[in-house]
C-alpha positions as semicolon CSV with decimal commas, in nm:
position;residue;x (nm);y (nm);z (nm)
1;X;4,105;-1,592;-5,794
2;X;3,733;-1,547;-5,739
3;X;3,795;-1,576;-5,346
4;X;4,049;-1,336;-5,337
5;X;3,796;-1,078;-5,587
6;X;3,494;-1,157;-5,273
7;X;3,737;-1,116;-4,993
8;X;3,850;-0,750;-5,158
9;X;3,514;-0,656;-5,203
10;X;3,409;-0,736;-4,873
11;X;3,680;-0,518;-4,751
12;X;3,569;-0,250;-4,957
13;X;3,245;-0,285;-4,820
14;X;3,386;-0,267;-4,462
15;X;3,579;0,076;-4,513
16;X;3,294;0,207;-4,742
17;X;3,045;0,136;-4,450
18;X;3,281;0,240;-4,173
19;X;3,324;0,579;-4,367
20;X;2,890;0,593;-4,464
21;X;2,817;0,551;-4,082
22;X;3,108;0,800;-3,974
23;X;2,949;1,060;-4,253
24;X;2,532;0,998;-4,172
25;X;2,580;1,038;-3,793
26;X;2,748;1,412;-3,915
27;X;2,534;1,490;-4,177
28;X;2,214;1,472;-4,002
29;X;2,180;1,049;-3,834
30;X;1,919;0,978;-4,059
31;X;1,791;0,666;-3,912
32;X;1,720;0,488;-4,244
33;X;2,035;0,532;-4,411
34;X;2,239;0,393;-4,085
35;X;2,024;0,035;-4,105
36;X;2,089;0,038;-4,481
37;X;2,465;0,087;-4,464
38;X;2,477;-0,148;-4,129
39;X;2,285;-0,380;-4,330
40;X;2,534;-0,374;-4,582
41;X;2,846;-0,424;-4,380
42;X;2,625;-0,736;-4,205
43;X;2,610;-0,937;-4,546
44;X;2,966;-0,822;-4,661
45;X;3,082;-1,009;-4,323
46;X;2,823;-1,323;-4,355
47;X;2,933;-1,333;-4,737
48;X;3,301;-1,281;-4,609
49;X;3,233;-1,572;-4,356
50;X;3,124;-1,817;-4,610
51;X;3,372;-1,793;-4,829
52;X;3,642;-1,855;-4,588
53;X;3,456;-2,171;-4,478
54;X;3,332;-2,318;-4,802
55;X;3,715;-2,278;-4,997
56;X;3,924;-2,412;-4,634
57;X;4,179;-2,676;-4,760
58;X;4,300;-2,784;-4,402
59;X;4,172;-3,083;-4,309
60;X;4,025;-3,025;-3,919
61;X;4,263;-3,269;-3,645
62;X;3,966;-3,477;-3,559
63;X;3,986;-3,638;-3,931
64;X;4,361;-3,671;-3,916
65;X;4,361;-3,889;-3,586
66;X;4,073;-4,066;-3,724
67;X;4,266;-4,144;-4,078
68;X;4,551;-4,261;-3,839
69;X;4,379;-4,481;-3,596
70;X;4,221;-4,669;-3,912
71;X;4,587;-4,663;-4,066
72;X;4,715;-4,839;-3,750
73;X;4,447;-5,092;-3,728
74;X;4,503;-5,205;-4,058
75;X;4,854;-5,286;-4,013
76;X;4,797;-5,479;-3,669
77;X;4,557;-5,650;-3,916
78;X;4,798;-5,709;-4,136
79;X;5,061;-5,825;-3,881
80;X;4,799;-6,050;-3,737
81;X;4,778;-6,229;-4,074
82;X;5,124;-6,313;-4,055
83;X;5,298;-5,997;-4,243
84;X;5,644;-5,865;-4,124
85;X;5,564;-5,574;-3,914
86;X;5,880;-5,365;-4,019
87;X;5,815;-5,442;-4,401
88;X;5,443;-5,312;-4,335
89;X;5,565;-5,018;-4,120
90;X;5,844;-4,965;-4,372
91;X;5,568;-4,973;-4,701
92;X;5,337;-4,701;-4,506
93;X;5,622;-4,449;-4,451
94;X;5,733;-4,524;-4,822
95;X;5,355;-4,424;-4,926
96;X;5,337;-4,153;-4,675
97;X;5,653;-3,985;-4,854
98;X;5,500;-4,011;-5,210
99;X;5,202;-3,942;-5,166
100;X;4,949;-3,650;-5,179
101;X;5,024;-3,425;-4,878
């Protein structure tokens, strides 16, 4: 809820500035008022920016492969030990389909 509220602001911010900058350069470019509304449309976007990365709930490929290469060492591990590789393979997919996705 509160992302959605920051990213609608931001966007608010964006038209609002677009629309300030479009109406100083008419009404007279007051140099001033141009950094201040540029200014503002700068920390909507880094604010904007921040959001989006702190509140991500993909999980980046890099940590995927790593989760599976530790996955598949355990079960040569296992195997190694003297466990039935099917039953282990078999018990992974089995927690793979219950589990948290």
């Amino acid at each position: 809820m509160a992302t959605r509220l920051i990213t609608r602001a931001c966007i608010v911010v964006f038209v609002c500035g677009i629309a300030g900058l479009i109406v100083s350069s008419i009404a007279g470019n007051n140099n001033g008022v141009v950094l201040s509304i540029g200014g503002a449309i700068v920390v909507a976007a880094i604010v904007l920016m921040t959001v989006n990365t702190v509140t991500v709930h993909e999980r980046i490929d890099a940590f995927d492969e790593a989760a599976a290469e530790q996955l598949e060492n355990h079960v040569r591990q296992l195997v190694e030990q003297g466990a039935d590789e099917a039953d282990v393979r078999s018990l992974v997919r089995e927690a793979r389909r219950i589990g948290p996705r």
